[in-house]
C-alpha positions as MATLAB code, in Angstrom:
seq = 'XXXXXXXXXXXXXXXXXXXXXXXXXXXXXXXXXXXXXXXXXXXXXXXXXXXXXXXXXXXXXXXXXXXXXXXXXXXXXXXXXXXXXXXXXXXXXXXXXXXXXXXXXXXXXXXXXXXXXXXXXXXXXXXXXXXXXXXXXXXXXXXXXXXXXXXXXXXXXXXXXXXXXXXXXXXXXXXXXXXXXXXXXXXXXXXXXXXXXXXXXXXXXXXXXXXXXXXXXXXXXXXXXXXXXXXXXXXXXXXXXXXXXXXXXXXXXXXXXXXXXXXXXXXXXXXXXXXXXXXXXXXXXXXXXXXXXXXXXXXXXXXXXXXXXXXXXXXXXXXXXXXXXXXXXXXXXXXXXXXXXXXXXXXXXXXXXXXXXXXXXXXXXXXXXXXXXXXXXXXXXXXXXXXXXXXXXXXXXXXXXXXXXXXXXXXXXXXXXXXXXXXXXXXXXXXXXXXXXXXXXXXXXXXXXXXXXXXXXXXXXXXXXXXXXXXXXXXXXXXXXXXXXXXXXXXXX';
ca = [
    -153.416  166.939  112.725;
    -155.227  170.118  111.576;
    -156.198  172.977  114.089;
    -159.682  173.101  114.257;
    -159.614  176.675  115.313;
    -161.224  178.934  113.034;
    -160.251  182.720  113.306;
    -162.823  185.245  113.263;
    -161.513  187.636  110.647;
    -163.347  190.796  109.420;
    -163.679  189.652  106.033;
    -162.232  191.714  102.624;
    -161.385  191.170   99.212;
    -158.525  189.414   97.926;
    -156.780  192.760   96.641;
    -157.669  194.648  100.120;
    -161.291  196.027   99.600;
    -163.789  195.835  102.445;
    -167.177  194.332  101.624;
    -169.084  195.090  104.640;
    -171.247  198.122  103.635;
    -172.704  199.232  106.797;
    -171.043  200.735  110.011;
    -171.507  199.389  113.025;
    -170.598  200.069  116.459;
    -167.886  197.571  116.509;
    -166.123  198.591  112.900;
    -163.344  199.919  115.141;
    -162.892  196.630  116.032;
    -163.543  194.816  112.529;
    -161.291  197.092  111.121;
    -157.905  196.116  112.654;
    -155.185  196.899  110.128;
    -153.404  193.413  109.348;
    -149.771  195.223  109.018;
    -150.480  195.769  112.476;
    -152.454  193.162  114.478;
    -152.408  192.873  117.949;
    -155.302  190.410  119.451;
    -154.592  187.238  117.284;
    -151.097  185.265  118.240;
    -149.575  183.368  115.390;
    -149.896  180.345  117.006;
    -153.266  180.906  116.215;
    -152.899  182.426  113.038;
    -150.679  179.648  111.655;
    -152.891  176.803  111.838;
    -156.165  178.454  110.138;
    -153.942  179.474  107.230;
    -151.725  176.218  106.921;
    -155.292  174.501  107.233;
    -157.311  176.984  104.311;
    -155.024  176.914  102.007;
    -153.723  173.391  101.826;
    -157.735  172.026  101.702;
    -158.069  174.123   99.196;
    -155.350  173.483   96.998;
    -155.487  169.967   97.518;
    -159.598  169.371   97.281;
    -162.051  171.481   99.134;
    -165.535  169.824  100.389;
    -167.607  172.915   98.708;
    -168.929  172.751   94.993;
    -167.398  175.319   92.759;
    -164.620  175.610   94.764;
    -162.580  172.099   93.788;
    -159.903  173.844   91.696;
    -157.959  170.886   92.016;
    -160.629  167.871   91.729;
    -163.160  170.046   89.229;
    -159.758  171.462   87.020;
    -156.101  170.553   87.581;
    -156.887  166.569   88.207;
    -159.252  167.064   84.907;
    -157.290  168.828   82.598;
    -154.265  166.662   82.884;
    -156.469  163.578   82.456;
    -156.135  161.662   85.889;
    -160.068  161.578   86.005;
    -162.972  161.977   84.320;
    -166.291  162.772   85.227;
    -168.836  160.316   84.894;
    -171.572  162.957   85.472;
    -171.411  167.273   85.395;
    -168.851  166.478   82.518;
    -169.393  170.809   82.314;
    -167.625  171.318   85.960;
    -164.799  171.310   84.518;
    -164.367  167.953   82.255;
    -165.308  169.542   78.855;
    -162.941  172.508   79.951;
    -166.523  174.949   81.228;
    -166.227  176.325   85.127;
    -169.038  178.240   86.354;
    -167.669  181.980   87.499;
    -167.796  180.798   90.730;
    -164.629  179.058   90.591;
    -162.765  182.183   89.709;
    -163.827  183.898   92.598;
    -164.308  181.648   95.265;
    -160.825  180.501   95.015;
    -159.802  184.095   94.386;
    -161.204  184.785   97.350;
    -160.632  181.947   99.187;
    -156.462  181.776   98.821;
    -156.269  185.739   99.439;
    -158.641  185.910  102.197;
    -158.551  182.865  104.537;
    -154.546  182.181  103.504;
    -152.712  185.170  102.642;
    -153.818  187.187  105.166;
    -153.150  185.113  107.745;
    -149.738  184.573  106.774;
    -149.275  188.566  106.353;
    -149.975  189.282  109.920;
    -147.811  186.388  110.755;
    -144.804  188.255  108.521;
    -145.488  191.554  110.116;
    -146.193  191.070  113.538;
    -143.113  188.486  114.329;
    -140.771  190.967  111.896;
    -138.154  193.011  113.916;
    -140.301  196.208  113.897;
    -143.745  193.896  115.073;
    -145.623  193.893  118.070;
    -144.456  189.982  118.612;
    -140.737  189.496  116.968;
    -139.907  185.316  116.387;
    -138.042  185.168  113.437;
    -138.716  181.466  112.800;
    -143.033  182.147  112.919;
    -141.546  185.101  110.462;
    -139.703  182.359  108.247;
    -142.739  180.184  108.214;
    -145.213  182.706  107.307;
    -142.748  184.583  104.538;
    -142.402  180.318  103.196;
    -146.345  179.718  103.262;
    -146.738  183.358  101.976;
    -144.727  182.779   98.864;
    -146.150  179.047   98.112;
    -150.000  180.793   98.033;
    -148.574  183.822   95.869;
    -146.897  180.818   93.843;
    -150.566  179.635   93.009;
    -152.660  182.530   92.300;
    -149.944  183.827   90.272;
    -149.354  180.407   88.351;
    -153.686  179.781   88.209;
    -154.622  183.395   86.839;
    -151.107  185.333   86.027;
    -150.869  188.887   86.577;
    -152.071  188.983   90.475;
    -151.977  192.070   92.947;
    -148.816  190.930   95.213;
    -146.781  194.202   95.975;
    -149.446  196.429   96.806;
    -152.142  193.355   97.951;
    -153.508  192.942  101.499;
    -153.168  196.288  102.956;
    -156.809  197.673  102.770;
    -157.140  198.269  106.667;
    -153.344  200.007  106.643;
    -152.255  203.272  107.897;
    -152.110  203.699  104.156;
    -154.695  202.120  102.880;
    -154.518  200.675   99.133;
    -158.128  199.602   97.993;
    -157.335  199.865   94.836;
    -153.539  197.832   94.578;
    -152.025  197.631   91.255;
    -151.352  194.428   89.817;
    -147.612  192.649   89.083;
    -147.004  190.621   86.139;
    -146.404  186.835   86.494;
    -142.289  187.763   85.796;
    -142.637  190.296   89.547;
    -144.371  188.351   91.359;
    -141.465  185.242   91.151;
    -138.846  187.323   91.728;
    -140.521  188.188   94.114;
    -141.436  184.722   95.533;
    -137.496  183.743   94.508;
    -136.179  186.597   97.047;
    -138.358  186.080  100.338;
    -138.001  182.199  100.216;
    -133.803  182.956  100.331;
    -135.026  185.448  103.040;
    -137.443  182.877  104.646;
    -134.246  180.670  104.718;
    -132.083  182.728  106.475;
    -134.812  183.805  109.339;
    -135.407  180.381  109.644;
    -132.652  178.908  112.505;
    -132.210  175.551  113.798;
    -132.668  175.945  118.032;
    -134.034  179.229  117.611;
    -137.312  181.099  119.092;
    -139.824  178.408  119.623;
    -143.176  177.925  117.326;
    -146.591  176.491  118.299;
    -149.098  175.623  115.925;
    -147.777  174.173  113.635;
    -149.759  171.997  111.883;
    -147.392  171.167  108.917;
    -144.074  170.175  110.907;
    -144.982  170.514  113.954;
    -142.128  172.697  114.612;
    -139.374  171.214  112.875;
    -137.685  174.449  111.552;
    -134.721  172.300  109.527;
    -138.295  170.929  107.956;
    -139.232  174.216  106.968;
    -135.494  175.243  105.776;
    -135.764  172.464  103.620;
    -139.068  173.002  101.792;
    -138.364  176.643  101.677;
    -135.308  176.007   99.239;
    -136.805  172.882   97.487;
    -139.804  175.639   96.595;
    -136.855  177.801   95.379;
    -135.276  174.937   93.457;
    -138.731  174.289   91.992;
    -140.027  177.832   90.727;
    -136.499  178.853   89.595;
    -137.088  175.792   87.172;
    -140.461  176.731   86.372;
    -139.048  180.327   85.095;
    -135.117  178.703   83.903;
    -136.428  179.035   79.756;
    -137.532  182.748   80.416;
    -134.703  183.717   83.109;
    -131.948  181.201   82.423;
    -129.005  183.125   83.837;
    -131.018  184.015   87.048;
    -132.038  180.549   87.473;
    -129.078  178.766   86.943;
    -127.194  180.716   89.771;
    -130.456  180.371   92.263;
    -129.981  176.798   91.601;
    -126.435  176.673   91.818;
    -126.439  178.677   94.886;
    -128.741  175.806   96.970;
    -127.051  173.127   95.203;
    -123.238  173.678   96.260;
    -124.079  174.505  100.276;
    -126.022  171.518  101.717;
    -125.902  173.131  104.993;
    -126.852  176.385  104.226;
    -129.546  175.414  101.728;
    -130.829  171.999  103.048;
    -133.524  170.880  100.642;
    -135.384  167.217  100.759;
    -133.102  164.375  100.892;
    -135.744  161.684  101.313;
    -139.421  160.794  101.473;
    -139.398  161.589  105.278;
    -139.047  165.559  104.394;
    -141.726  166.131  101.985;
    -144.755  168.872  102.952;
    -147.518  166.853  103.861;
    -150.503  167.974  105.753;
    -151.432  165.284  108.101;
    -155.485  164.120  109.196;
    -157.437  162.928  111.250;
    -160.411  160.636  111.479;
    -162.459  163.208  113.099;
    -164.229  165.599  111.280;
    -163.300  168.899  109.976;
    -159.787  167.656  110.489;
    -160.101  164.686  107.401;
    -158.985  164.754  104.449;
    -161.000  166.900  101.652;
    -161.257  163.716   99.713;
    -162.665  161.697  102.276;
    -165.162  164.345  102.963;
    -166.043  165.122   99.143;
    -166.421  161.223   98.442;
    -167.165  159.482  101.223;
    -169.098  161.526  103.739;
    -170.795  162.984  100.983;
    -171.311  160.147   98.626;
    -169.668  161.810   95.527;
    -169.091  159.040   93.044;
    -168.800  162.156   90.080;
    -165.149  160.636   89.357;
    -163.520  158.040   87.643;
    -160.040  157.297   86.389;
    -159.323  158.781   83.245;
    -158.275  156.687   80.300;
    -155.096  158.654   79.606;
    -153.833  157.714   83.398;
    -155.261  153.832   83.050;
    -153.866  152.964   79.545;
    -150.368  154.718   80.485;
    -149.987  152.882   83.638;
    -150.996  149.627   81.778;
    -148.421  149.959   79.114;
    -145.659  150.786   81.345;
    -146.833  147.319   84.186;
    -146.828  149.896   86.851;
    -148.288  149.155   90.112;
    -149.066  152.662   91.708;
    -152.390  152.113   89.621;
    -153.229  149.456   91.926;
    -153.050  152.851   94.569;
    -154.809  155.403   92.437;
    -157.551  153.182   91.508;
    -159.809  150.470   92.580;
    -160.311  147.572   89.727;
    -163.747  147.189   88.853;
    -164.721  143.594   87.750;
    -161.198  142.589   87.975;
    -159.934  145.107   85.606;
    -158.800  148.744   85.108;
    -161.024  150.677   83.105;
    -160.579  154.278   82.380;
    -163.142  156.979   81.194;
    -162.326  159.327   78.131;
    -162.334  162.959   79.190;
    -165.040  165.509   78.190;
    -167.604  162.827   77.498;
    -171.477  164.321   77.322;
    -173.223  162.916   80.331;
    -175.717  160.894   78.481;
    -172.681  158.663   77.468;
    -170.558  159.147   80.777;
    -172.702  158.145   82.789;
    -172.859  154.773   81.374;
    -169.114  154.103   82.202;
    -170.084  154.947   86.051;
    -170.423  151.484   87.326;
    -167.569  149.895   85.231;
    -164.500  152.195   85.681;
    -161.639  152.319   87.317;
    -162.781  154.420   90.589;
    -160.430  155.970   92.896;
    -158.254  154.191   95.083;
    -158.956  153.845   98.858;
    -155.700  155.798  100.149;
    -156.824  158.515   98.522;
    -160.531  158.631  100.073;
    -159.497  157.442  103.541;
    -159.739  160.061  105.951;
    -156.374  160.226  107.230;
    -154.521  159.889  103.948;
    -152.318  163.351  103.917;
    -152.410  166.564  101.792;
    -149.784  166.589   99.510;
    -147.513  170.058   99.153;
    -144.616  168.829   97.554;
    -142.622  165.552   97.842;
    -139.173  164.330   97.253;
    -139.894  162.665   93.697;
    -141.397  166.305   92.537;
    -137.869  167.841   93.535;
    -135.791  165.201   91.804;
    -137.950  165.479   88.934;
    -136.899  168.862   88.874;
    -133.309  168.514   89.397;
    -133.439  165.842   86.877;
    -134.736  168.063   84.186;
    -132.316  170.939   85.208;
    -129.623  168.397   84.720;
    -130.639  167.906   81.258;
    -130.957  171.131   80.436;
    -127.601  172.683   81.843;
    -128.647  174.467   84.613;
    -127.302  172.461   87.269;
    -124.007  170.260   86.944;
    -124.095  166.651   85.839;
    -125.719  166.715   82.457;
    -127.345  163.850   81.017;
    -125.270  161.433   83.630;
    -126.815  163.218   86.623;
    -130.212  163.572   85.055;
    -130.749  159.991   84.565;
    -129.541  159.370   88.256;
    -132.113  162.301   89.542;
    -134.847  160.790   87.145;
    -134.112  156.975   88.372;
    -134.352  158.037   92.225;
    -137.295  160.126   91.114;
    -138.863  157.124   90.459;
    -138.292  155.171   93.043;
    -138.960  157.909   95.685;
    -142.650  158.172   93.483;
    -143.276  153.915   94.399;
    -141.802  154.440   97.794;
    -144.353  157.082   99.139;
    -146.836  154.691   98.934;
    -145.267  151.677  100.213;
    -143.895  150.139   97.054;
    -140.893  149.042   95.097;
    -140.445  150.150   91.573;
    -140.790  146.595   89.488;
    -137.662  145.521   88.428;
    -137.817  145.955   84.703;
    -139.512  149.449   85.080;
    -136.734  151.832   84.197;
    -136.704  149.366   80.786;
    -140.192  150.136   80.295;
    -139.973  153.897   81.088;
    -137.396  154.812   79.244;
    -133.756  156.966   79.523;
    -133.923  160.298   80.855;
    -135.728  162.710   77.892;
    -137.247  165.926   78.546;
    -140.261  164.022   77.851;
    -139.796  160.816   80.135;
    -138.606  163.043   82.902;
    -142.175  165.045   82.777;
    -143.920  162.248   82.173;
    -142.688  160.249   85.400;
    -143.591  163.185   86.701;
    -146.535  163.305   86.028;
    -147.117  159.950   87.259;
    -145.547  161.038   90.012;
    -147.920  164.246   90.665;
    -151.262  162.332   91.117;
    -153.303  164.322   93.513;
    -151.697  167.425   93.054;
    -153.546  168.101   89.729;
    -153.111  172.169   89.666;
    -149.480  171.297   89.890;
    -149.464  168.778   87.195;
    -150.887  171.487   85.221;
    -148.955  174.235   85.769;
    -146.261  171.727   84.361;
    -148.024  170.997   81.185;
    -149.024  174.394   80.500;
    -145.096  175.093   80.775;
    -143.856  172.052   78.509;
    -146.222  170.825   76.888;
    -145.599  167.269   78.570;
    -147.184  164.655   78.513;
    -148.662  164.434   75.150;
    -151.679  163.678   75.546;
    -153.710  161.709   73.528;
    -156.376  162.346   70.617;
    -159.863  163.040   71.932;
    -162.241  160.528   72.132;
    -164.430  161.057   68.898;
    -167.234  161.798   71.414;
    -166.085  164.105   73.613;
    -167.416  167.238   72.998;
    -165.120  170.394   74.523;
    -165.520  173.967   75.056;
    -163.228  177.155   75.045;
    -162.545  176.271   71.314;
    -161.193  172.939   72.358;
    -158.096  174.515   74.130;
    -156.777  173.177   77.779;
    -157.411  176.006   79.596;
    -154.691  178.085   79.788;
    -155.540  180.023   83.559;
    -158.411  180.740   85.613;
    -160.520  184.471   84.327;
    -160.495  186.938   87.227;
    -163.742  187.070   89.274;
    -166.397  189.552   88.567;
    -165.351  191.134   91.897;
    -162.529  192.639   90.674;
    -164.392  193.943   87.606;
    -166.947  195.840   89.936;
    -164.073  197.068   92.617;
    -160.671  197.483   91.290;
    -161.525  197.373   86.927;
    -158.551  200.182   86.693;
    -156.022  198.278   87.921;
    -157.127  195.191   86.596;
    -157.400  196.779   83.472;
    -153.769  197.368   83.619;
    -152.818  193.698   84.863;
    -155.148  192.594   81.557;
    -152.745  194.403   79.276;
    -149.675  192.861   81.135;
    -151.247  189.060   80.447;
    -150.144  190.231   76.622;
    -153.593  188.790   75.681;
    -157.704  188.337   76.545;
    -158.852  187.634   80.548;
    -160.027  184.323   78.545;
    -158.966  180.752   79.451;
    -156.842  180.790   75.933;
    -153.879  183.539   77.248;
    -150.130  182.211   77.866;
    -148.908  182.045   81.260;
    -145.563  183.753   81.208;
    -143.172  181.255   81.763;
    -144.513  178.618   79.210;
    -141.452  176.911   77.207;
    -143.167  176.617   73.657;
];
């Protein structure tokens, strides 16, 4: 269940600035450095950040700050808005999306998990090497988003306004730094992780199950030295081969029972973002999209009868980027979402078991990991039926018929399937392959940014008023505009 616990945190910019103007008589106090923090335990520390950054990655009750629900589950065509088709639908987001969850991941995640890093390190004031694990693991899975949402990101120099050194101003590290980054403190994070080690409270994620937290720490590996394999294939191939050939050094997920969930509960804050968004507060913006309907039709399968709720005994999805004047008329006959997913205790979703055989399906195919096309269709089959079994299901028995051998396109398209929910991971994926194809706009739709998917988030207008240098610089290392149009680094095509 989530901590309810909300730390009281002197409150700076993502990149380290501080945006209280006036001094006070207790700045001494507010301005605690967090490389060295000394009044807040990481029992305390871990919950608020596990808590921040999963809500917000996963839905977030606050307009303008639903990445995920308002962009990722959009722009791969889950849903479709049935009203506000500009919050995101028709591929416009108000500014305030760039730098609330700017913001939002750097402030009320990152540095929670930095203080956690320093102050249970060797030299800190509190040394537990498995709190040090967990925060370098939740560290590099937050880094993993900004990075893969706007691209160039301040990580090397970020998060030490308040030092002994202060940096106000940090430089920022192209997308190819930052996950090698990410790709060396997660093989760090695995070896200060130990099995019977120091003892960890607050843990709201595995509630202290460090072989848990071994396991997703190299199953993030697996899955962003994929995401990088067509830039850095030599690099890749030996991360992967490295976790791949020592299950006991490198334990990853072996079934549905090790996958990163974030649990709820009924009570309130502690529900799910869904439940709160929809339910509590009567949001009925979304409906299933089209793309997601008609594919699950065609291929007979039953997880739409978890995604979605039939309306009038049938499934009926709503084209994407529809003006409102015509959306709103497919409001009370469309496919809305399914109950598990508004139900208050239904569970964040981090990663699962049919993502990371997904992954090592497609490495299969691509020679990066032994087995070939054999041992991708194995990975992609299991994939599958790990995908029906997290919700209770068994893959029909003339599904793998229906979906298809083992392509670079069926693998990313049962992975997709697979990914509902996690829409900014779904589209990270596109953005890298290209997969799935999606379909030809509805002749009605009407979309801006030149009709492109949006390529990243822009930076936030904070970072133009306090750090435009060394944004400047970051800018140039994109290779193109601070537009929703630039390439993200490791794209394939």
């Amino acid at each position: 269940m989530k901590a309810n616990i909300k730390v009281k945190q002197s409150i700076f910019l993502a990149t380290g600035v501080l945006l209280a103007t006036a001094c006070t008589k207790d700045f001494a106090e507010m301005n605690t450095s967090p490389n060295k923090p000394t009044a807040v335990s990481s029992a305390v520390l871990l919950p608020t950040g596990i808590e921040t950054s999963i809500d917000r990655y996963w839905g977030h009750r606050e307009r303008f700050e639903r990445i995920n629900l308002d962009g990722g589950m959009l722009w791969v065509q889950y849903l479709a808005r049935n009203i506000y088709s500009d919050e995101g639908d028709n591929y416009n987001m108000s500014p305030a999306y760039y730098t609330n969850n700017w913001k939002g991941f750097y402030n009320d995640a990152l540095l929670n998990f930095q203080r956690i890093v320093v102050q249970s390190g060797p030299e800190g004031t509190a040394p537990n090497t498995n709190y040090e694990g967990i925060g370098l693991v939740m560290r590099s899975w937050v880094f993993s988003l900004l990075t893969d949402i706007y691209g160039a990101v301040p990580y090397t120099e970020a998060l030490q306004g308040t030092g002994s050194a202060p940096i106000y101003t940090p430089k920022y590290d192209s997308q190819e730094e930052v996950y090698a980054g990410l790709l060396n403190d997660l093989a760090l994070a695995n070896e200060k992780l130990v099995v019977g080690g120091p003892a960890v409270t607050g843990d709201i994620l595995f509630n202290g199950n460090i072989l848990r937290w071994k396991k997703f720490a190299n199953s993030l590996r697996l899955k962003l030295a994929n995401r990088q394999a067509a830039k850095k294939p030599a690099e890749s191939k030996a991360i992967m081969q490295e976790i791949l050939s020592d299950a006991a050094k490198y334990p990853i997920f072996t079934s549905n029972t090790d996958y990163a969930v974030l649990t709820h509960s009924t009570v309130r804050p502690s529900n799910n973002e869904w439940h709160e968004v929809m339910i509590q507060g009567g949001r009925t913006d979304w409906n299933l999209s089209k793309t997601l309907v008609d594919k699950l039709q065609s291929l007979n399968d039953t997880r739409l009868t978890v995604f979605g709720q039939a309306v009038n005994g049938k499934y009926e999805g709503v084209p994407n980027g529809l003006p409102d004047a015509i959306a709103t008329t497919y409001l009370a006959n469309s496919a809305k979402i399914g109950t598990y997913f508004t139900a208050p205790t239904t569970p964040s979703v981090v990663m699962t078991y049919s993502e990371l055989l997904f992954i090592l399906a497609e490495a299969a195919l691509d020679g990066d990991i032994e087995g070939g096309t054999t041992k991708a269709q194995e990975y992609y089959e299991k994939g599958i039926a790990a995908s029906f079994g997290q919700y209770g299901l068994t893959m029909p028995a003339d599904y793998l018929t229906n979906a298809g051998p083992a392509t670079k396109e069926n693998i990313l398209t049962q992975k997709w399937i697979a990914l509902f929910g996690q829409g900014i991971e779904s589209w990270t994926e596109y953005r890298r392959t290209g997969y799935p194809i999606l379909p030809t706009p509805d002749a009605r739709a009407i979309f801006l940014n030149d009709g492109v998917l949006p390529t990243r988030l822009q930076y936030p207008s904070s970072e133009y008023s306090l750090n435009k240098a060394k944004l400047e610089e970051g800018i140039t290392l994109m290779g193109g505009a601070d537009d929703k149009k630039t390439k993200m680094w490791w794209i394939e095509k």
